[in-house]
N, C-alpha and C positions, 0 to 999 in steps of 0.2 A: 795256473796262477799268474804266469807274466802276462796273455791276453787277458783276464780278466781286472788286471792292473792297469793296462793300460787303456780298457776301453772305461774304467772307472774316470780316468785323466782324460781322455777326450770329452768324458759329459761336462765337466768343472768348468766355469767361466774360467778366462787368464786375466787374472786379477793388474798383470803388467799392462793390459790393453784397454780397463775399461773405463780409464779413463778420456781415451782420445777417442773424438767423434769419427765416427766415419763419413768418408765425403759424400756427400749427397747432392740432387739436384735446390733445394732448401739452402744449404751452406755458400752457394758460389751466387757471384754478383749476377743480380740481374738485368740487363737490359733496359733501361726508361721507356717508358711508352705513355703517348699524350693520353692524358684522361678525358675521357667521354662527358659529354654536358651534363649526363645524370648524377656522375662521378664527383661531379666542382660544386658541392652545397649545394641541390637544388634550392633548398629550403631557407638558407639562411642571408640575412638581410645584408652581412658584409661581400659574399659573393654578389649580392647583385650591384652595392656601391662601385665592387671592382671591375664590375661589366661595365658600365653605363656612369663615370665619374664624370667623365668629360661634359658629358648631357646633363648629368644635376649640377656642376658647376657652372656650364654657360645659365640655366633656369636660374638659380642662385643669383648669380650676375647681373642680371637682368633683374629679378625682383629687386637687388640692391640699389640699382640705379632707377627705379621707377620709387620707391621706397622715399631716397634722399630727393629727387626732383618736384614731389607732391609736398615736402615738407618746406622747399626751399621755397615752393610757388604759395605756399599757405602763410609761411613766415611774412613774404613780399606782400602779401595780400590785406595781413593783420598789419604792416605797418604803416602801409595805403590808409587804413582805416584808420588807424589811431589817427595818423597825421592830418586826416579832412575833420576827425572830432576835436583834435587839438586847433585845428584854422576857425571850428565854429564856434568854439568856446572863445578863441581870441576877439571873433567879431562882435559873441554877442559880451562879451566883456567891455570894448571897446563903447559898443552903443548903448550899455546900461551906464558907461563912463559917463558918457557924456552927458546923457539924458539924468542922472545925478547933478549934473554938474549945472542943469538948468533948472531943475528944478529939484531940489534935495530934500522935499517931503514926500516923494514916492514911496509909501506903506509897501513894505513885504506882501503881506495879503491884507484882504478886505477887513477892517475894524482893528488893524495893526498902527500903532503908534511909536514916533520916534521922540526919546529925551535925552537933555543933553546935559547931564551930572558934571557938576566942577567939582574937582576935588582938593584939599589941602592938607597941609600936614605929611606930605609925601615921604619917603627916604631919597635922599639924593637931591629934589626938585623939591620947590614950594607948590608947585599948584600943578596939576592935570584935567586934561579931558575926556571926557569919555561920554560913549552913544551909546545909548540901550534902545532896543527894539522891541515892543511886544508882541506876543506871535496869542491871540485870544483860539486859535484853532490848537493850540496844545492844550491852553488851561483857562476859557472862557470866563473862570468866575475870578481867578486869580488876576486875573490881566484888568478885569473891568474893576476890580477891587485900589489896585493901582493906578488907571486912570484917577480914580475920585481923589485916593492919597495925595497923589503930587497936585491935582489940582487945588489943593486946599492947603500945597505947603507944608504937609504936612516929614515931608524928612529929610528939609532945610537943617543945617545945623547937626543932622546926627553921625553920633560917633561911629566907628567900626571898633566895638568894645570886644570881639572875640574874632582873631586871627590865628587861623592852623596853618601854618606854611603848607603849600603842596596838599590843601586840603580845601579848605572854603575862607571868605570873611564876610564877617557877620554883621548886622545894622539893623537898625530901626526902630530903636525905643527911645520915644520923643526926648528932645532935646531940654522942653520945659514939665517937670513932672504932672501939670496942671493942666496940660495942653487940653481942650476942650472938645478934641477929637476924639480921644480914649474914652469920654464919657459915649459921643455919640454912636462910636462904633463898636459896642461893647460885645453885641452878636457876634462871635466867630464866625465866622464861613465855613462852607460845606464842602469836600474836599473836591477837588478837583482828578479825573481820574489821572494813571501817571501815563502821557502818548507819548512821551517825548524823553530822552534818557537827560541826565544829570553831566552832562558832557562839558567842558572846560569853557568857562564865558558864561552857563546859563543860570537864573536867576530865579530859585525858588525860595516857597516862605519855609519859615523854621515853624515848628511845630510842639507841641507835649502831648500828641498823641490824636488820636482821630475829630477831625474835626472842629483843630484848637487854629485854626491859621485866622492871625488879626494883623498887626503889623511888619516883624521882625520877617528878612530877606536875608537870605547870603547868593553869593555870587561863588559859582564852584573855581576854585582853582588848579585843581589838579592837572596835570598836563595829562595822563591819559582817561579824565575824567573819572567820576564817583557814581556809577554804574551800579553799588552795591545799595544808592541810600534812592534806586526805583523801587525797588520791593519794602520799603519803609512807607512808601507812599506818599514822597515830595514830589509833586509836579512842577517843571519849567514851564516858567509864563512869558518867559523875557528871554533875551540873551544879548549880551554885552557884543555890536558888530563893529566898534574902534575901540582903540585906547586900552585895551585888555593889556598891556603895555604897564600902565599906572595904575592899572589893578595891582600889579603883581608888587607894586614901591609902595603899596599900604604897610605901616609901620608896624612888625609883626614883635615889636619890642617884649611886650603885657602878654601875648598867647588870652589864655582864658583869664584872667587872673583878676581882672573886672567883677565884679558881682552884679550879678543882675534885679539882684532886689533892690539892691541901694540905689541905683541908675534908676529905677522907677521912683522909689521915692522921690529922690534930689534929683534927678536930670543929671546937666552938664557939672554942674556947680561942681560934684563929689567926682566925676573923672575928670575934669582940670587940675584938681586939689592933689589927685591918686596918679595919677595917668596921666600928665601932660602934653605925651609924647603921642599921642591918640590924633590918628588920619580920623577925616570926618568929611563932611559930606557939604560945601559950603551951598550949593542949590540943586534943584532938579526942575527944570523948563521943559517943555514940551519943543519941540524943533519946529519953527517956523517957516 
């Protein structure tokens, strides 16, 4: 019974022991040993940055400095340029100066006419000048429509009866309700297509719809022009190349407030009476 006790206690783990490891070659430190190239990431793109940094950074380097020196020689280059287009714009400024200055009926283009509108009734100033150009390659029927107009005097005397600040003002329903032009030109005209936008200075007729243009003009005021009333289908004929100045002192007192039936009836007679304060249009000459 005691051997047989006691080889039972020899099979038993010792529970007091099994908790501690026993030493092993695993347990104790081992030795550093450099790692083999196969060993250092072959595969991955940060080992190889850490191989070869020095060599992507001078590449780097070097493309950064060729990089900023193409942009520095390109900058020099574009201001080379500008600066010979700015010398050629001053010369030919200079020599269209002069040549103005000798002869000051030089047409814009071929069948273009210059006239020289006095104005009165100002804000601020009694009386202004101003040059209109007509350009017949934006709006051929409108432009030659106007020649005949002013050669016949015909919008001496008229009011600017509707002024939109920052938008247009408006002209050209005879001064005398009788005038014997509204008989002869009773044809409207036929539109003109739109080539030319509605930009500040230029001078298209007023309309009631397809194919109504007879007399009435406005001159756009807008400072970034009315670019919404080309698809309306107002063409510029003209455009105002001084004095756009004393456009802008036209007396915007009244706005719409005019009626434009009565102005045809009665002429001037009914806005002097109403409207006194009414810019108008004292001639229109041709520029000699």
């Amino acid at each position: 019974t005691m051997k047989r006790t006691a080889a039972t206690a020899a099979n038993k783990p010792d529970e007091s022991l099994s908790t501690r490891q026993e030493p092993s070659r695993w347990n104790l430190p081992r030795p550093r040993r450099k790692r083999t190239l196969e060993e250092q990431e072959p595969s991955s793109s940060l080992g190889f940055y850490r191989q070869n940094h020095l060599l992507i950074f001078a590449v780097l380097t070097a493309l950064t400095f060729f990089s900023v020196g193409s942009r520095f020689f390109s900058v020099k280059n574009s201001i080379g340029t500008f600066s010979n287009i700015k010398t050629k714009q001053k010369k030919a400024f200079s020599s269209s100066s002069s040549s103005s200055s000798n002869n000051t009926t030089q047409p814009h283009e071929l069948g273009s006419q210059r006239f020289i509108i006095k104005l009165g009734g100002l804000k601020g100033v009694s009386a202004g000048r101003v040059v209109l150009e007509t350009r017949p390659s934006w709006a051929p029927i409108g432009a030659a429509h106007f020649h005949e107009m002013v050669a016949q005097g015909y919008y001496d005397q008229c009011k600017f009866f509707r002024v939109v600040p920052n938008f247009v003002v408006q002209f050209g329903i005879a001064a005398e309700p009788n005038n014997p032009l509204k008989q002869q030109y009773q044809q409207p005209l036929i539109d003109d297509p739109v080539l030319h936008s509605n930009v500040r200075g230029t001078v298209s007729y007023a309309t009631s719809g397809k194919n109504t243009r007879r007399f009435q003009l406005f001159i756009n005021t807008r400072k970034l022009g009315n670019t919404n009333l080309d698809k309306e289908g107002f063409a510029p004929f003209a455009q105002v190349v001084e004095g756009m100045d004393f456009i802008d002192m036209i007396n915007d007192e009244y706005r719409q407030k005019p009626k434009q039936g009565k102005i045809q009836k009665e002429g001037n007679q009914y806005l002097d009476q109403e409207f006194p304060n009414l810019s108008f249009i004292v001639t229109i000459d041709k520029e000699s």
